[in-house]
C-alpha positions in Angstrom: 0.0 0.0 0.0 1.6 3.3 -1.0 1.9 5.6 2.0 0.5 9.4 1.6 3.6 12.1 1.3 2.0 15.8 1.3 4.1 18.7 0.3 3.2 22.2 1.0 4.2 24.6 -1.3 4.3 24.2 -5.2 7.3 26.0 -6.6 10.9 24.8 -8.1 11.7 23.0 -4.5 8.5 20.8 -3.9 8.5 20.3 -7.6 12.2 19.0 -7.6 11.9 17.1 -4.2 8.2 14.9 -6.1 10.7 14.1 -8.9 13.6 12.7 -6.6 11.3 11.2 -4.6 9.7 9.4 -7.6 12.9 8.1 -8.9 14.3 7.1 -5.7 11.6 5.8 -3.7 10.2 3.7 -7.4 6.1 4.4 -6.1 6.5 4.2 -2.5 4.3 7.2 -2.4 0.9 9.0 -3.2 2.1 12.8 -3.4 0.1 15.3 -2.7 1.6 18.7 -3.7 -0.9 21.7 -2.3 -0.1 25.4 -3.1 -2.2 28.2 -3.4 -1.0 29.8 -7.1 -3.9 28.6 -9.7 -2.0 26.3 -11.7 0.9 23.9 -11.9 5.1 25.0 -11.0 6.3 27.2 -13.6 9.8 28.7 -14.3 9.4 32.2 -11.5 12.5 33.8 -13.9 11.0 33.1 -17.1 7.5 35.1 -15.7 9.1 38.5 -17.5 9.0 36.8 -21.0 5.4 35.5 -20.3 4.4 39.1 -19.2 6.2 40.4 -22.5 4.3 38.2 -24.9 7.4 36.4 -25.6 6.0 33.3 -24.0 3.4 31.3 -23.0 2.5 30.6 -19.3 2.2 26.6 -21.0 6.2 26.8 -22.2 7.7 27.6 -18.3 5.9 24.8 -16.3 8.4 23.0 -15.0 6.8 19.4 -16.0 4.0 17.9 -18.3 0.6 17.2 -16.6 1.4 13.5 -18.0 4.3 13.5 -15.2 2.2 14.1 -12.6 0.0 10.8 -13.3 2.2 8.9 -14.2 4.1 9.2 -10.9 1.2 9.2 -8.6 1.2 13.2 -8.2 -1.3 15.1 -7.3 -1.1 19.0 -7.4 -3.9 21.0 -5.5 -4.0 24.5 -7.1 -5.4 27.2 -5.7 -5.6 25.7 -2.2 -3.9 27.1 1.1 -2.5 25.8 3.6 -4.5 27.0 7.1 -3.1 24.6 10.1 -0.7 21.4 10.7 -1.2 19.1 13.5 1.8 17.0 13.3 0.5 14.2 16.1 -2.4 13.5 14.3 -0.8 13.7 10.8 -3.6 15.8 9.2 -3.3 19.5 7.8 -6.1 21.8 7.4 -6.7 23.7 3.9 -9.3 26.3 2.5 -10.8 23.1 1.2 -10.6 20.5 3.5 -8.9 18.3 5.7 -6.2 16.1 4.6 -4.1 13.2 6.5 -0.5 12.2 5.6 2.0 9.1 6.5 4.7 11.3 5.7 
């Protein structure tokens, strides 16, 4: 049974710490990435070009939806983190209640 991973935040670091964790730990885990922006980690220093026209907001996300699934990844965009209660492994959001293993 894969244990539940939650990561809070969704920028360069969470996104690079679900892509270690899904080549080292080979689908130990069901990650759950929450963060409050309303889409998916993009590139922060290629936002200038996007603004200019020179790019879309499509060409800086860091990965392909298709990576997400594949891996077991879930990103909750839009969604903020309220309150963490580390004894009983759950974390309150603007949408819910979630529990975590790890």
């Amino acid at each position: 049974m894969k244990r539940q991973l939650v990561i809070i935040g969704n920028g360069m670091a969470a996104t690079r710490l679900a892509q270690t964790l899904a080549a080292r730990a080979d689908g130990a885990f069901h990650i759950t990435i929450i963060g409050d922006e309303p889409c998916q980690a993009y590139n922060r220093i290629q936002l200038s070009p996007v603004l200019g026209g020179e790019k879309t907001l499509a060409q800086t996300l860091l990965l392909p939806a298709q990576w997400y699934q594949q891996h077991d990844v879930t990103v909750r965009t839009g969604e903020r983190v309220e309150a963490v209660d580390v004894r009983a492994q759950t974390l309150r959001t603007t949408r819910g209640e979630l529990r975590w293993d790890e």
